[in-house]
C-alpha positions in Angstrom: 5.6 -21.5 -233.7 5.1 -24.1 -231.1 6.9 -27.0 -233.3 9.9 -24.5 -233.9 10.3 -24.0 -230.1 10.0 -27.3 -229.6 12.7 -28.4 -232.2 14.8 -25.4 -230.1 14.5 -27.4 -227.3 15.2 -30.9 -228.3 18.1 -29.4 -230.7 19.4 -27.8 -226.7 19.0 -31.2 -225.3 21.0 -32.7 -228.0 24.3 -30.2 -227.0 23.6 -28.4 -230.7 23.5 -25.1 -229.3 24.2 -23.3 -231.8 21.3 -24.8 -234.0 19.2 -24.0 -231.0 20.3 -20.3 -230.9 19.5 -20.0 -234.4 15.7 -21.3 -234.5 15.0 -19.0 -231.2 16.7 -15.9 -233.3 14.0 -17.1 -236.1 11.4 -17.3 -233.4 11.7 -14.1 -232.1 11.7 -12.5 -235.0 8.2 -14.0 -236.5 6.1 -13.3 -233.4 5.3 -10.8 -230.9 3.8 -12.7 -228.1 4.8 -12.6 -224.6 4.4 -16.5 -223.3 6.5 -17.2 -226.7 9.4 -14.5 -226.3 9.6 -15.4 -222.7 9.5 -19.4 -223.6 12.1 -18.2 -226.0 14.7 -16.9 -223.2 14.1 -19.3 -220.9 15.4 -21.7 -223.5 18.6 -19.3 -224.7 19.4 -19.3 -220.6 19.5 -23.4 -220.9 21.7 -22.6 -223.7 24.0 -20.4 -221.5 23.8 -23.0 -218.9 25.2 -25.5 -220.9 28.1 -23.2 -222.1 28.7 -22.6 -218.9 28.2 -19.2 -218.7 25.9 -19.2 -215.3 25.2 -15.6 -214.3 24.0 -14.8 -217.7 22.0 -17.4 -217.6 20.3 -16.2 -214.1 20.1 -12.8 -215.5 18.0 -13.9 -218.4 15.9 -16.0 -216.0 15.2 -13.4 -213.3 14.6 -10.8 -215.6 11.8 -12.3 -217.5 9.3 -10.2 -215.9 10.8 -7.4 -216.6 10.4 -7.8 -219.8 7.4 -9.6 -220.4 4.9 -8.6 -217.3 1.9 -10.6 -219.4 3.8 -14.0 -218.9 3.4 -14.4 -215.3 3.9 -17.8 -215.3 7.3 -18.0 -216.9 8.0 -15.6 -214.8 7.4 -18.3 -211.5 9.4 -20.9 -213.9 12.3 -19.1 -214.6 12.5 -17.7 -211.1 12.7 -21.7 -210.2 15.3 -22.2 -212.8 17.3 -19.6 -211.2 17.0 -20.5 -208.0 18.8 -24.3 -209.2 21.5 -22.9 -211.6 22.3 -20.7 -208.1 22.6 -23.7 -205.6 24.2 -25.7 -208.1 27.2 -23.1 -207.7 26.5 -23.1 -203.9 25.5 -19.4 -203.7 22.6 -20.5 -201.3 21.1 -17.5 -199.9 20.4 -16.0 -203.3 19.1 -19.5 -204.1 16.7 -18.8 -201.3 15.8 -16.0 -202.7 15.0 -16.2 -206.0 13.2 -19.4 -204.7 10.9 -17.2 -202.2 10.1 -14.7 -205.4 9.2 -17.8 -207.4 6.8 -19.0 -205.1 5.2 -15.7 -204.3 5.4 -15.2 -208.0 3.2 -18.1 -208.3 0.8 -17.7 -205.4 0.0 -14.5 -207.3 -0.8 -16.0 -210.4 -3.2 -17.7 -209.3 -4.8 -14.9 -207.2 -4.6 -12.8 -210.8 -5.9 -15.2 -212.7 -9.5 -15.8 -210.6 -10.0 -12.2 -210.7 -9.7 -12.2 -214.1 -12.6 -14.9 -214.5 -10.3 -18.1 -214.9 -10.9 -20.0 -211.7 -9.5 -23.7 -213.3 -6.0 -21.7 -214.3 -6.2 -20.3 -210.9 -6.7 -23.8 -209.0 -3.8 -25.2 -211.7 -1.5 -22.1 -210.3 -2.1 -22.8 -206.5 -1.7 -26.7 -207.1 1.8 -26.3 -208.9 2.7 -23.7 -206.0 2.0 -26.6 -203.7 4.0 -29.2 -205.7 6.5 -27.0 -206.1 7.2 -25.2 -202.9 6.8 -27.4 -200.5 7.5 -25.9 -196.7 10.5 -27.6 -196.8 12.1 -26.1 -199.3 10.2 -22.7 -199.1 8.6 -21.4 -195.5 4.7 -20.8 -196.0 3.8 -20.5 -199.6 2.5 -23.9 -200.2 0.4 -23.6 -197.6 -0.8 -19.9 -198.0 -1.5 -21.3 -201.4 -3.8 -24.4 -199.8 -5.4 -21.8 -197.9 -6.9 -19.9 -200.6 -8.0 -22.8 -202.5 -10.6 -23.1 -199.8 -9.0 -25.9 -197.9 -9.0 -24.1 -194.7 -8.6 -20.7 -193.4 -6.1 -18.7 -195.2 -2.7 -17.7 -193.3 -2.1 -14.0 -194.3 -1.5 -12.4 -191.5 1.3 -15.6 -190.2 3.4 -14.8 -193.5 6.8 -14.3 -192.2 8.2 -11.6 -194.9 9.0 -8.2 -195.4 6.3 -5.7 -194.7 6.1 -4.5 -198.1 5.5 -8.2 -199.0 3.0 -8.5 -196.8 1.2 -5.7 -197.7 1.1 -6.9 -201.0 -0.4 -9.9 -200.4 -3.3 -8.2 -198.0 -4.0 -6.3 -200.6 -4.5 -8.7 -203.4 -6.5 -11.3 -200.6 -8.2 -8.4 -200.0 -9.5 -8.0 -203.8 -9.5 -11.7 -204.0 -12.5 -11.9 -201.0 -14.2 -9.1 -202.0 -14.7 -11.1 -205.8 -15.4 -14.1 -203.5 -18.5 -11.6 -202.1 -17.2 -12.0 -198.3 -16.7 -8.2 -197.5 -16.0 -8.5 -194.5 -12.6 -10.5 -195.0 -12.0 -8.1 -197.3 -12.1 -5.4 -195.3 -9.9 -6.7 -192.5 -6.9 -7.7 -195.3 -7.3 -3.5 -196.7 -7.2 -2.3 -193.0 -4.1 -5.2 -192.3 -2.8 -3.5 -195.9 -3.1 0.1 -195.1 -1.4 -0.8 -191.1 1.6 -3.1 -192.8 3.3 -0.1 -194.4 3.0 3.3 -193.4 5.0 4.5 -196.4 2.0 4.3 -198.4 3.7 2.2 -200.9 1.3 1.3 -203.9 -0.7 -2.0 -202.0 -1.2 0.6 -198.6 -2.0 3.8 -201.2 -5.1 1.9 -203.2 -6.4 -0.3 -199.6 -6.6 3.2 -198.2 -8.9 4.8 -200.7 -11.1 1.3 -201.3 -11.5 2.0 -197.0 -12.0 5.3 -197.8 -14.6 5.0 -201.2 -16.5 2.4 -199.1 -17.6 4.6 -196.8 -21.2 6.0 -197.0 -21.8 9.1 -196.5 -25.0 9.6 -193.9 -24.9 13.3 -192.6 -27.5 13.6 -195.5 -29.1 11.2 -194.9 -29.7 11.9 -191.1 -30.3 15.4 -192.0 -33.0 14.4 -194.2 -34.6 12.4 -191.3 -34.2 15.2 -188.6 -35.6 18.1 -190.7 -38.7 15.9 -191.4 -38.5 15.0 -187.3 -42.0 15.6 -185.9 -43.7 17.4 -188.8 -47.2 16.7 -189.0 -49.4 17.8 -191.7 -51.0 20.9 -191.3 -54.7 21.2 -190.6 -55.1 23.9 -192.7 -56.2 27.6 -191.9 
């Protein structure tokens, strides 16, 4: 499936487009996996690139997750590709945009992937981030991304976004420390979650019941240890 992708690709490079079209049709149809399907579209909107045909092409591109939430990293890449095809026709503050979701796309990636276990895919997400989206062409992912790596102190609360981005990101460094076994950072990014938006949108809504499932109940516990206050054995009749 790989080499017929490929081949896709070299026959879009070429200008045979319709060749192209016709091994991604062929693709699709044989397999079912996300990365491929996605791979598959990003290559269809080069396609519609070519032919000139520009907003479908950024449709395709920006609604990749949509469509395939497994493939988050073609999600990051075909944000990017979006981000070019809409500076190319000088519509720069959607540029901007879509460049800010890729890079937050791909900040997140890696995030995901060491909570999942894979702390090499992670460091490979954060690293592209970096070479990527550098601060000059994107404010404060690159080095929100550096942060987290372990290269210094992480920047989370200086992100200059919407608060429902914000929260977001507390919410997932908040998970992302408390896997790292540092509860105490964790705690401070739920509390920064659950104060970001008080809308209780779904980052705010899950903080506030890990703040309030972490909390041990002691009334028991001090009841215990008052009703056995100042007993002393009896000395019998």
């Amino acid at each position: 499936m790989l080499a017929t992708h490929d081949l896709a690709q070299l026959y879009g490079a070429q200008g045979k487009r319709r060749e192209s079209a016709r091994l991604l049709a062929e693709l699709r149809k044989r397999t079912d996996w996300c990365s491929t399907l996605a791979r598959c579209d990003v290559q269809q909107a080069v396609n519609l690139r070519a032919d000139a045909r520009f907003q479908k092409a950024v449709n395709l591109l920006q609604t990749i997750a949509a469509r395939y939430p497994k493939a988050e990293r073609l999600d990051a890449f075909g944000q990017l590709q979006a981000a070019i095809i809409l500076c190319t026709l000088d519509r720069k503050h959607e540029s901007e945009q879509a460049l800010r979701l890729a890079a937050a796309n791909a900040v997140k990636v890696g995030i995901l992937l060491e909570l999942a276990g894979d702390a090499r895919g992670a460091r490979d997400a954060w690293a592209q981030a970096i070479r990527r989206f550098p601060c000059s062409r994107c404010c404060h992912y690159a080095s929100l991304a550096r942060s987290i790596m372990g290269a210094e102190a992480d920047k989370l609360e200086e992100m200059p976004y919407h608060p429902l981005t914000r929260s977001e990101f507390f919410y997932l460094g908040a998970l992302l420390y408390e896997a790292r076994a540092d509860p105490k950072r964790s705690r401070q990014l739920f509390r920064l979650c659950v104060k970001e938006d008080p809308t209780l949108n779904w980052p705010a809504y899950l903080a506030k019941k890990r703040l309030q499932g972490s909390r041990q109940p002691s009334s028991r516990r001090k009841g215990t240890k008052a009703n056995g206050a100042g007993r002393t054995p009896s000395a019998g009749p």
